[in-house]
PyMOL Python script that loads the backbone (N, CA, C, O; Angstrom):
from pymol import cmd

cmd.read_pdbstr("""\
ATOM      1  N   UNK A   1       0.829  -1.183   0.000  1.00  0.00           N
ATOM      2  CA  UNK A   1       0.000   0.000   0.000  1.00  0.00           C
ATOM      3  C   UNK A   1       0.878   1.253   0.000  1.00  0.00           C
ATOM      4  O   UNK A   1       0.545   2.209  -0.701  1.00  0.00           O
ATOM      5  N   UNK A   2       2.100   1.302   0.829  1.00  0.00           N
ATOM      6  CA  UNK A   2       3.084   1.885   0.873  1.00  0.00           C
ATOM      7  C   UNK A   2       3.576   2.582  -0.935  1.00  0.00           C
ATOM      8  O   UNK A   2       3.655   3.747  -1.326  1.00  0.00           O
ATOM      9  N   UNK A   3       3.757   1.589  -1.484  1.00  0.00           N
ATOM     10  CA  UNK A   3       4.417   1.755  -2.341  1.00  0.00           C
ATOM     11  C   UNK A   3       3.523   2.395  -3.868  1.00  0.00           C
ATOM     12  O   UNK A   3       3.927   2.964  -4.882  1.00  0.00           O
ATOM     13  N   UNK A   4       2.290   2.000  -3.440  1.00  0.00           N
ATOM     14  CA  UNK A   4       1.079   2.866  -4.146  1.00  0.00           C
ATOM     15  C   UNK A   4       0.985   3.668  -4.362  1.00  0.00           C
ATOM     16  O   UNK A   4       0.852   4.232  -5.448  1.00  0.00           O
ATOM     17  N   UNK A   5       1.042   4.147  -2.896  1.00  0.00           N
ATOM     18  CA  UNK A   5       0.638   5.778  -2.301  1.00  0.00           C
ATOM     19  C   UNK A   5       1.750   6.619  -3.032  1.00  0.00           C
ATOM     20  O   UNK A   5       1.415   7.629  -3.651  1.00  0.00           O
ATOM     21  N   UNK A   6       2.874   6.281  -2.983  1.00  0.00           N
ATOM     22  CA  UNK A   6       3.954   6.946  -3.525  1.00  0.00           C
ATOM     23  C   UNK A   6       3.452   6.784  -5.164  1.00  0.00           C
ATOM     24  O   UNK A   6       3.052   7.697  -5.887  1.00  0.00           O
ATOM     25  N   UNK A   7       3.562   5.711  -5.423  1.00  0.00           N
ATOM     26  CA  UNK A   7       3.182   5.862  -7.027  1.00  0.00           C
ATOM     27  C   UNK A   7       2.338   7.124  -7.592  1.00  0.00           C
ATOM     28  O   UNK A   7       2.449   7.895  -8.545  1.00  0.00           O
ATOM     29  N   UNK A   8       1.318   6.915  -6.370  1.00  0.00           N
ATOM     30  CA  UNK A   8       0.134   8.074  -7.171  1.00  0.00           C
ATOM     31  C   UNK A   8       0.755   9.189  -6.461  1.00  0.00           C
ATOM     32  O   UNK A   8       0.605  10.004  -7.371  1.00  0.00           O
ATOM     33  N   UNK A   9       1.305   9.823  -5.590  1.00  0.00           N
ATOM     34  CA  UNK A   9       2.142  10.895  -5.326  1.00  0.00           C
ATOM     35  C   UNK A   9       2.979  11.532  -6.740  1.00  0.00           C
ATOM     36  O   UNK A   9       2.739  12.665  -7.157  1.00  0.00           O
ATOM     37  N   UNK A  10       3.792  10.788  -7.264  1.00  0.00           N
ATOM     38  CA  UNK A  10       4.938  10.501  -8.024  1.00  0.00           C
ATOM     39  C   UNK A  10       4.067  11.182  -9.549  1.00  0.00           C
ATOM     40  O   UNK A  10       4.306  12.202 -10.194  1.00  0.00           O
ATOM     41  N   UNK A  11       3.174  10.282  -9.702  1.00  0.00           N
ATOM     42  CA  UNK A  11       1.689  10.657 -11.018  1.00  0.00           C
ATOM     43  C   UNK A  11       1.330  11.862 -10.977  1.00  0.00           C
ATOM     44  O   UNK A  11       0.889  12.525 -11.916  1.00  0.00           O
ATOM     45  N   UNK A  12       1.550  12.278  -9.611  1.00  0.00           N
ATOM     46  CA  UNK A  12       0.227  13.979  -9.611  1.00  0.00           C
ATOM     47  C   UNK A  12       1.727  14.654  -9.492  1.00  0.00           C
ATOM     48  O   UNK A  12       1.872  15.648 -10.204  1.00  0.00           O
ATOM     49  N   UNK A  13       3.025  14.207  -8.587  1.00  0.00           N
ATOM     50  CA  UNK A  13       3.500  15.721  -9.395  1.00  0.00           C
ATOM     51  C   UNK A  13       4.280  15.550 -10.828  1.00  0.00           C
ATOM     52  O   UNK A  13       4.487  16.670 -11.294  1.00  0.00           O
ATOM     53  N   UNK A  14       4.751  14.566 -11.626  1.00  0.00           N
ATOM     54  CA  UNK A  14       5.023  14.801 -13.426  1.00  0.00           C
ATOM     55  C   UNK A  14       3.946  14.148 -14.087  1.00  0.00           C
ATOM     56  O   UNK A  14       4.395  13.689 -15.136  1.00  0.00           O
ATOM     57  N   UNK A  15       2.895  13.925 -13.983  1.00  0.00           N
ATOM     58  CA  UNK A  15       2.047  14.114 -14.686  1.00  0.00           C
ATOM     59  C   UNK A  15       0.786  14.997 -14.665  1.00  0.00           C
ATOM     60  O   UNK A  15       0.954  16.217 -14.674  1.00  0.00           O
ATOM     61  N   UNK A  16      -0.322  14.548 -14.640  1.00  0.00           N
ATOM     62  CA  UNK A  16      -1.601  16.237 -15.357  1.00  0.00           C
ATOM     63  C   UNK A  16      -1.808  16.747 -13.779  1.00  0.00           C
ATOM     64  O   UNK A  16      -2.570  17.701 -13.620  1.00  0.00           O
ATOM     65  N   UNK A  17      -1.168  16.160 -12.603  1.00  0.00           N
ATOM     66  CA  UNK A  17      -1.615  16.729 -11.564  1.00  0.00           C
ATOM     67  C   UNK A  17      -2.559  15.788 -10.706  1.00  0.00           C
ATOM     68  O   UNK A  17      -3.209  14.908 -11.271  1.00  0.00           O
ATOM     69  N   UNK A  18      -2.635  15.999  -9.198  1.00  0.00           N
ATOM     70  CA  UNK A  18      -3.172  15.328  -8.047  1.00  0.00           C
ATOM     71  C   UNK A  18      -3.786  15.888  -7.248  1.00  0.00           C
ATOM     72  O   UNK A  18      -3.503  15.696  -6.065  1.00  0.00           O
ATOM     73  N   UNK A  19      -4.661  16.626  -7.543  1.00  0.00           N
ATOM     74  CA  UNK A  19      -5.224  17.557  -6.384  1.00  0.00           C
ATOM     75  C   UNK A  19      -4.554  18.662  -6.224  1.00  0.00           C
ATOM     76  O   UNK A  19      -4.548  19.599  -7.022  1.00  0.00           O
ATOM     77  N   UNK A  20      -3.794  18.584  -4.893  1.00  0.00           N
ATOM     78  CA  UNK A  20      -3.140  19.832  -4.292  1.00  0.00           C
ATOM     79  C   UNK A  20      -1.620  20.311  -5.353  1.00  0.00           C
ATOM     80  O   UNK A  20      -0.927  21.328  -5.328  1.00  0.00           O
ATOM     81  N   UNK A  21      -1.558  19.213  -6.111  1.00  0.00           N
ATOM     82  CA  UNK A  21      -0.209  19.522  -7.659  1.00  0.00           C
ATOM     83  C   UNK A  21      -1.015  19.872  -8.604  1.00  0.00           C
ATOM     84  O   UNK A  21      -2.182  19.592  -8.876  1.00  0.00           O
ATOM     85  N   UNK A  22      -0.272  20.483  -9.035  1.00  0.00           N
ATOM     86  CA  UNK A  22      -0.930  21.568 -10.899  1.00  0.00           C
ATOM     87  C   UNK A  22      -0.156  20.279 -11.590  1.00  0.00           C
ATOM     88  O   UNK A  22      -0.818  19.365 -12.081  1.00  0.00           O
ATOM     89  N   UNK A  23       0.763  20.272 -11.594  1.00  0.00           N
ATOM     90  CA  UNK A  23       1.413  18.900 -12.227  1.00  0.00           C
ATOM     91  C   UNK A  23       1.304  20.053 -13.962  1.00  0.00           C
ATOM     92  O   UNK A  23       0.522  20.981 -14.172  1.00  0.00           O
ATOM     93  N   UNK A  24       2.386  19.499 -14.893  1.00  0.00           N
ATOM     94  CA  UNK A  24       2.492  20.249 -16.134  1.00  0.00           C
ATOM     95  C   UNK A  24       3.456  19.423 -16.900  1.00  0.00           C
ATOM     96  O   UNK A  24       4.641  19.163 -16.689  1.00  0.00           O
ATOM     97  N   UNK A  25       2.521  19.030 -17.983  1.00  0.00           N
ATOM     98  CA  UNK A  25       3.273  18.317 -18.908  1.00  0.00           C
ATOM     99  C   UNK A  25       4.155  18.732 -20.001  1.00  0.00           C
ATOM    100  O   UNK A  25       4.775  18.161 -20.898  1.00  0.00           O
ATOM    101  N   UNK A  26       3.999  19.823 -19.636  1.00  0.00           N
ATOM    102  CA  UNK A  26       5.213  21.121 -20.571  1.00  0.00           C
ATOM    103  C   UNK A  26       6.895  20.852 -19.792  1.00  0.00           C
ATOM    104  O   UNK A  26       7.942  20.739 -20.428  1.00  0.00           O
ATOM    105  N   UNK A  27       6.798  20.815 -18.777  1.00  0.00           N
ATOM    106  CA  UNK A  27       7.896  20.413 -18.225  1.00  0.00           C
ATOM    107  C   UNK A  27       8.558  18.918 -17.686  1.00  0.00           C
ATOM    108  O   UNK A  27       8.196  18.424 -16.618  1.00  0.00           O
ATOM    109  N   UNK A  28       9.306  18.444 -18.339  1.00  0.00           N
ATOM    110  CA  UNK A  28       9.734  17.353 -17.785  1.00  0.00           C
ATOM    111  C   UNK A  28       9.959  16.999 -16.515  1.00  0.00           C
ATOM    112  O   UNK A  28       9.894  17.897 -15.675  1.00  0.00           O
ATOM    113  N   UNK A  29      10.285  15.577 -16.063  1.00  0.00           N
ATOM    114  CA  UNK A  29      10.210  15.240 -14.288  1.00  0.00           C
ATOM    115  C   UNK A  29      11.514  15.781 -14.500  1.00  0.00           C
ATOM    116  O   UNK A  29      12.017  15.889 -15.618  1.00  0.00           O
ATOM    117  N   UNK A  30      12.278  16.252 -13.022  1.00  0.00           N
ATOM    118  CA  UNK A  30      13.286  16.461 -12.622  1.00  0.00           C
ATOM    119  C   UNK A  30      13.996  14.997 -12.581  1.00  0.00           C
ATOM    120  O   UNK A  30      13.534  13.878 -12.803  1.00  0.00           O
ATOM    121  N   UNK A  31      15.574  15.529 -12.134  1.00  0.00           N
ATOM    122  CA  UNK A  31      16.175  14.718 -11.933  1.00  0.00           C
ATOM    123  C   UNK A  31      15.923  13.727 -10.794  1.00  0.00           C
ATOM    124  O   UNK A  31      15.750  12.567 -11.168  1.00  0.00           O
ATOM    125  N   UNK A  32      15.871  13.953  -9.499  1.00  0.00           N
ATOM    126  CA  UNK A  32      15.010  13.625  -8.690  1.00  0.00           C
ATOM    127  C   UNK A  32      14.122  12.758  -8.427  1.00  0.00           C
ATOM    128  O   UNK A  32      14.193  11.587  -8.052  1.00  0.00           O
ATOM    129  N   UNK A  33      13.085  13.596  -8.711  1.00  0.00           N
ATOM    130  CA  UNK A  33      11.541  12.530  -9.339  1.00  0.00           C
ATOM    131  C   UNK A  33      12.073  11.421 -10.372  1.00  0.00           C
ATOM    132  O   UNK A  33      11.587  10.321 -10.109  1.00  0.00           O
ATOM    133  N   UNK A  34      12.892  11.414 -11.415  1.00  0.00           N
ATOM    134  CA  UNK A  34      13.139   9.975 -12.428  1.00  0.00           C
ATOM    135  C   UNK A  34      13.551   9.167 -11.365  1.00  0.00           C
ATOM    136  O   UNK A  34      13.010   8.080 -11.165  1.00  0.00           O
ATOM    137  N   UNK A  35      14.753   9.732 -10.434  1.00  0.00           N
ATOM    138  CA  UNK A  35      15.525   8.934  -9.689  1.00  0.00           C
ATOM    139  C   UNK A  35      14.294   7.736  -8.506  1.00  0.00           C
ATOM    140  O   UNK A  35      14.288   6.507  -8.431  1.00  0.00           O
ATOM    141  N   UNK A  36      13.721   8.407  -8.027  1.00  0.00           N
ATOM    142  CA  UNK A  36      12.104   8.504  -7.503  1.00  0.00           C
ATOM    143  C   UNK A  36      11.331   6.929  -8.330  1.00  0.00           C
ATOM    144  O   UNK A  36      10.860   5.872  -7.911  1.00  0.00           O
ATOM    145  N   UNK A  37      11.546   7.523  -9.601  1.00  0.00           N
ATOM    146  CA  UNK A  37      10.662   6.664 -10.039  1.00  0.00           C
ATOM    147  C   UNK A  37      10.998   5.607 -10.740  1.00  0.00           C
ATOM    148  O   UNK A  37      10.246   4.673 -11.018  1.00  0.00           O
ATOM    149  N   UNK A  38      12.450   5.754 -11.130  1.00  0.00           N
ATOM    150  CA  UNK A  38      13.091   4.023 -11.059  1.00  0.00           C
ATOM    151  C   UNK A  38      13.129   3.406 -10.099  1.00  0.00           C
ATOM    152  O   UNK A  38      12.542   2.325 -10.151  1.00  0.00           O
ATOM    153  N   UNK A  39      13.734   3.736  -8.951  1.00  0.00           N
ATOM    154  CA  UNK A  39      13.315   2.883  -7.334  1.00  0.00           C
ATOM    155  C   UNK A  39      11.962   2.380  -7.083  1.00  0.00           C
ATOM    156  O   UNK A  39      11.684   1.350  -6.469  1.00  0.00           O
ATOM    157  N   UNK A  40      10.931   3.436  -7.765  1.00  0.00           N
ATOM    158  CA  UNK A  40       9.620   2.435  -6.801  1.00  0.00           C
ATOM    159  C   UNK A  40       9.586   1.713  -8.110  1.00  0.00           C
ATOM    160  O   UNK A  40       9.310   0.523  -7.953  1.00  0.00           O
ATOM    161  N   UNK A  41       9.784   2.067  -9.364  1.00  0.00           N
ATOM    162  CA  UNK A  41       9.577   0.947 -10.111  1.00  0.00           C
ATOM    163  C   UNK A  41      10.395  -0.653  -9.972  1.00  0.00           C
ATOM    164  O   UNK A  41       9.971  -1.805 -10.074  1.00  0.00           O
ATOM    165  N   UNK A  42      11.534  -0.166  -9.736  1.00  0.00           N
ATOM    166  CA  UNK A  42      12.021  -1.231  -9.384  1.00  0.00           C
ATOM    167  C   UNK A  42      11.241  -2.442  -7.931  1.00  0.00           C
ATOM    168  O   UNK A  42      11.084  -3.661  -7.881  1.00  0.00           O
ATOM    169  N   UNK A  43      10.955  -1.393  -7.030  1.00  0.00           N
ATOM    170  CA  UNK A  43      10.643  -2.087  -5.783  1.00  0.00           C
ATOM    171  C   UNK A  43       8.849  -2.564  -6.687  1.00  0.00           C
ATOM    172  O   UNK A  43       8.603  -3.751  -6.470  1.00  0.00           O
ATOM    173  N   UNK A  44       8.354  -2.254  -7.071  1.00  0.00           N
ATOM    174  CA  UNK A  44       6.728  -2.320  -7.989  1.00  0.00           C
ATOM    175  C   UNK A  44       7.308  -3.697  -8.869  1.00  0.00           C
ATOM    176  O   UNK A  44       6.648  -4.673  -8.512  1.00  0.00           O
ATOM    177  N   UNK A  45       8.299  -4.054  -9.866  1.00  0.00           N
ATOM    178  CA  UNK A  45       8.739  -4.817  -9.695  1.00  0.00           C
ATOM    179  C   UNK A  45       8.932  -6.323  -8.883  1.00  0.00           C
ATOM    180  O   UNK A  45       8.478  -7.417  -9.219  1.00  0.00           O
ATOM    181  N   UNK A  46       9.688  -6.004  -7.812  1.00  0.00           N
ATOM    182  CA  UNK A  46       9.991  -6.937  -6.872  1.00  0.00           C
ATOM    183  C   UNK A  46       8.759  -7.498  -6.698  1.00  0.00           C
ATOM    184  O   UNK A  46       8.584  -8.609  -7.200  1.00  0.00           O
ATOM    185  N   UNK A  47       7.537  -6.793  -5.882  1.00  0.00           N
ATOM    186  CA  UNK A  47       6.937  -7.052  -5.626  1.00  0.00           C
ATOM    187  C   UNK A  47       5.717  -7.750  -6.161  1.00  0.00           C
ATOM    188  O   UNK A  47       4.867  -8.434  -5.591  1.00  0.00           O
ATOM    189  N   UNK A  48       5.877  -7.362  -7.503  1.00  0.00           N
ATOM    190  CA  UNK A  48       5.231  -7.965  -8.171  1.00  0.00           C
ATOM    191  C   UNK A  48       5.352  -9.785  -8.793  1.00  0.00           C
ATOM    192  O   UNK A  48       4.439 -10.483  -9.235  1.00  0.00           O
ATOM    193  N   UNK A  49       6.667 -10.096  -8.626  1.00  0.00           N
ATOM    194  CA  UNK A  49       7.579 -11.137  -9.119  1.00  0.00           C
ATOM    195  C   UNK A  49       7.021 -11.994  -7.597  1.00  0.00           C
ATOM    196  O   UNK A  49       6.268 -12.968  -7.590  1.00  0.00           O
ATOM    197  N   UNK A  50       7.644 -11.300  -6.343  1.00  0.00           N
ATOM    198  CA  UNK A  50       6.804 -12.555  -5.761  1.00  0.00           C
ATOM    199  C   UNK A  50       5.249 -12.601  -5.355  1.00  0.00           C
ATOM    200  O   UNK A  50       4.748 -13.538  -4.732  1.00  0.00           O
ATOM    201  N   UNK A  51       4.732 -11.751  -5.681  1.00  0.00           N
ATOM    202  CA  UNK A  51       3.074 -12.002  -5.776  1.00  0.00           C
ATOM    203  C   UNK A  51       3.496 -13.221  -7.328  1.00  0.00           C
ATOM    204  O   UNK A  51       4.340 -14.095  -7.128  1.00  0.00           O
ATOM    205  N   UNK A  52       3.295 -13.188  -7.748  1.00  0.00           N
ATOM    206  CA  UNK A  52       3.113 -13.997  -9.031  1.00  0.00           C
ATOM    207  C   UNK A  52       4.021 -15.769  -8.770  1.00  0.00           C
ATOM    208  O   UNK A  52       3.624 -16.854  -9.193  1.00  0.00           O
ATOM    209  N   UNK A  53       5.156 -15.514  -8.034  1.00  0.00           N
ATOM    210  CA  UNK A  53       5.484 -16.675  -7.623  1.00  0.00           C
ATOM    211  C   UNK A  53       5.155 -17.268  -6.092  1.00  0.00           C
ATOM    212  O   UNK A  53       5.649 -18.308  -5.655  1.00  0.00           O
ATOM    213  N   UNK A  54       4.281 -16.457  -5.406  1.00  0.00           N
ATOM    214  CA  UNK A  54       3.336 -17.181  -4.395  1.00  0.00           C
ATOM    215  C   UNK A  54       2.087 -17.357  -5.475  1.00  0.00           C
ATOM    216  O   UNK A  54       2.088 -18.587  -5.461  1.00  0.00           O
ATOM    217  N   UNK A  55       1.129 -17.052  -6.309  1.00  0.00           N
ATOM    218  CA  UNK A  55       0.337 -18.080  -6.811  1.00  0.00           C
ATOM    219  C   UNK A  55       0.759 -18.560  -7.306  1.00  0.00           C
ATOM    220  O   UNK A  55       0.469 -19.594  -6.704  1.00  0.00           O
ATOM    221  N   UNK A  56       1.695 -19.074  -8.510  1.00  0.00           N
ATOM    222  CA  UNK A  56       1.944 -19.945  -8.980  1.00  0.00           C
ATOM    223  C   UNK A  56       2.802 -20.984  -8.349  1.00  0.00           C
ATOM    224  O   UNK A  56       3.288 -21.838  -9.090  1.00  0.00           O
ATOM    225  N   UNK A  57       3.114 -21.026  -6.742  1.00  0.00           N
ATOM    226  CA  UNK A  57       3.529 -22.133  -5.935  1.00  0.00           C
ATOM    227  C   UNK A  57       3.176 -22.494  -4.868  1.00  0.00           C
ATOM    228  O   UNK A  57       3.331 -23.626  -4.409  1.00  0.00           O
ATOM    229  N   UNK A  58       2.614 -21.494  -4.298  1.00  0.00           N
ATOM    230  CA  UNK A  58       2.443 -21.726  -3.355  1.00  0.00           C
ATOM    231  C   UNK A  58       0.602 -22.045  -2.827  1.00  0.00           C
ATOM    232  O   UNK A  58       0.059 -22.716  -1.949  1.00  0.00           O
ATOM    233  N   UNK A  59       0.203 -21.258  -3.786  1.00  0.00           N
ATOM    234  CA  UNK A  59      -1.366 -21.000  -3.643  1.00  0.00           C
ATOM    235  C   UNK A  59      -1.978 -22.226  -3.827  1.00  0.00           C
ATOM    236  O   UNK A  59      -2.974 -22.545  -3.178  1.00  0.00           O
ATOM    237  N   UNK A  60      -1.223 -23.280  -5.052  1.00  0.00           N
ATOM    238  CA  UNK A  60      -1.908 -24.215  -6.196  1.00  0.00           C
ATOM    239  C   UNK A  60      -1.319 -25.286  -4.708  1.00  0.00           C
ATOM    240  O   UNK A  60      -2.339 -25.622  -4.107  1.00  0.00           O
ATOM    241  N   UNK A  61      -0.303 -25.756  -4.140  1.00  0.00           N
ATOM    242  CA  UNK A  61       0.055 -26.514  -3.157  1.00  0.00           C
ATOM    243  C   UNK A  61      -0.694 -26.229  -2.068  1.00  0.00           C
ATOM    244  O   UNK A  61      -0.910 -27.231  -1.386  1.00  0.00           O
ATOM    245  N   UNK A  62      -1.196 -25.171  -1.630  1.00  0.00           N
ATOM    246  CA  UNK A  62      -2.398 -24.827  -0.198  1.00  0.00           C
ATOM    247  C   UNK A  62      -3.272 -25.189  -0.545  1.00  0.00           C
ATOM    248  O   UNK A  62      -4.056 -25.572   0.323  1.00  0.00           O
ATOM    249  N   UNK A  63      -3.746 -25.314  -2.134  1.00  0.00           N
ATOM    250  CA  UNK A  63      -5.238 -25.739  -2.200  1.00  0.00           C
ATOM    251  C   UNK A  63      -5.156 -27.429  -2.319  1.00  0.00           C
ATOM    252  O   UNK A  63      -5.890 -28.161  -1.656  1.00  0.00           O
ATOM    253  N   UNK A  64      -4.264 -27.861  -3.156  1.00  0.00           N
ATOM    254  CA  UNK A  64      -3.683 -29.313  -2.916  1.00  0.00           C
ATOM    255  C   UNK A  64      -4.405 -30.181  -1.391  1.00  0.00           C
ATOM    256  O   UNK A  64      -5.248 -31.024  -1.085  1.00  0.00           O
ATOM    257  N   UNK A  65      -3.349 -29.240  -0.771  1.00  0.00           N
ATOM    258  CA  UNK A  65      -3.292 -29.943   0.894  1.00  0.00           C
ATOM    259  C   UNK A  65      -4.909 -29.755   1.477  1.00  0.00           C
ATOM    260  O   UNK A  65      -5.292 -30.665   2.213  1.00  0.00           O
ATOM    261  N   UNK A  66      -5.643 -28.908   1.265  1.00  0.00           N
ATOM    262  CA  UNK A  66      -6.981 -28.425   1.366  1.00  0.00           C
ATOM    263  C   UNK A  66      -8.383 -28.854   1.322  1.00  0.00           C
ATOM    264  O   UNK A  66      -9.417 -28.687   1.969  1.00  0.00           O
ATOM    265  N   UNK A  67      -7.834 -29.693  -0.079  1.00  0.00           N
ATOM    266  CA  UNK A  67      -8.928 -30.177  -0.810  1.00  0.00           C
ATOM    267  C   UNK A  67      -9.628 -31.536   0.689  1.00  0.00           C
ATOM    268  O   UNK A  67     -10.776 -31.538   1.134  1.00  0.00           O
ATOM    269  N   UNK A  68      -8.676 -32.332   1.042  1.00  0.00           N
ATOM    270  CA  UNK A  68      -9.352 -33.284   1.671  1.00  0.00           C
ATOM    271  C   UNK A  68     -10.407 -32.473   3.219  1.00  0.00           C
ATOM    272  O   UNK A  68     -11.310 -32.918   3.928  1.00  0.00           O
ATOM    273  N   UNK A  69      -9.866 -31.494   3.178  1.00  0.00           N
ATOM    274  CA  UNK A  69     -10.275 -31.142   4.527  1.00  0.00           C
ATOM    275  C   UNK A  69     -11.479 -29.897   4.424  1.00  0.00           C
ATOM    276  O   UNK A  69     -11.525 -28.950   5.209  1.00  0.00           O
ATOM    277  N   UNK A  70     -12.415 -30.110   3.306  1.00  0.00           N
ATOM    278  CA  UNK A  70     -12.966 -29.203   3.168  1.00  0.00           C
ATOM    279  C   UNK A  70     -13.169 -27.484   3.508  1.00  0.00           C
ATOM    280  O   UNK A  70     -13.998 -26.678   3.929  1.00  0.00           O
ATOM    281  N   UNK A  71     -11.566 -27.602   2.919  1.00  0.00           N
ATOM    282  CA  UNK A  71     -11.913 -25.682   3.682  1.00  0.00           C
ATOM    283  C   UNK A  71     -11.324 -25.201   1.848  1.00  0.00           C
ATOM    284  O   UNK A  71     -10.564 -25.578   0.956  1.00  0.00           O
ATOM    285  N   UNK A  72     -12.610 -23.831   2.277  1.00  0.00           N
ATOM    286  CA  UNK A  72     -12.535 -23.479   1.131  1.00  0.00           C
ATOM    287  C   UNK A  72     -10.930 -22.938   0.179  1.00  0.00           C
ATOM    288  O   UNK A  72     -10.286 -22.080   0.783  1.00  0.00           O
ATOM    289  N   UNK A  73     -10.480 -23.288  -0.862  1.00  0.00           N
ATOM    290  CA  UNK A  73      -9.240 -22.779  -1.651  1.00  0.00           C
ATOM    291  C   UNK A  73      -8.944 -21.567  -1.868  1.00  0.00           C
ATOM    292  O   UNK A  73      -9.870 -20.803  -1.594  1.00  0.00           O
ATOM    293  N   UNK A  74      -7.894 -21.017  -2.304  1.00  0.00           N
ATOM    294  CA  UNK A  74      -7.932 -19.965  -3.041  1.00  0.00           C
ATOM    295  C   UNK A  74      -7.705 -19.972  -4.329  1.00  0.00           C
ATOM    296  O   UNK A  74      -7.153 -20.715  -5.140  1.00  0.00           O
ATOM    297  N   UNK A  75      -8.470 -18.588  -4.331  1.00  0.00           N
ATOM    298  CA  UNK A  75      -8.710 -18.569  -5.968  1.00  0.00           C
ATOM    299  C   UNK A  75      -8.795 -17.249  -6.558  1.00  0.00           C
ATOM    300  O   UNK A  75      -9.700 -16.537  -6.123  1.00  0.00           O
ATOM    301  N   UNK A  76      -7.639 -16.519  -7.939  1.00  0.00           N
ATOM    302  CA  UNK A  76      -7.686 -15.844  -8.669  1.00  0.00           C
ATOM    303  C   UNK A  76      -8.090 -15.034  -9.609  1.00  0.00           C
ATOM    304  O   UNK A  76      -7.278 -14.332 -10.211  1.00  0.00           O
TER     305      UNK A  76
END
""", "prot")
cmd.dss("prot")
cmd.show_as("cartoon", "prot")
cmd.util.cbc("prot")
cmd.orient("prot")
């Protein structure tokens, strides 16, 4: 959620704006803000890689073990 919040922070000030930012697409992001926004991309990234490798290992093996014991699975 952390890393959201910043995202849409990041959106309203180099792009059309966030409320309390005018935000202006006449001017490019600063140096700064890029720097800004390779890190959370990177960390947006990460995070994304193991969301995607907890369902595809871990989720499909919990429902495995599950099935006999009637509790409901998860599901995508």
């Amino acid at each position: 959620m952390r890393l959201y919040l910043k995202l849409l922070w990041l959106t309203g000030e180099i792009g059309d704006g966030a409320g309390d930012v005018d935000g202006n697409p006449d001017f490019p992001p600063t140096e700064p803000q890029t720097e800004v926004h390779n890190l959370l991309r990177a960390q947006l990234a990460a995070a994304q890689s193991k969301f995607d490798d907890l369902m595809k290992k871990d989720v499909p093996h919990f429902n495995e073990s599950m099935k006999d014991k009637s509790i409901t699975i998860i599901s995508h």
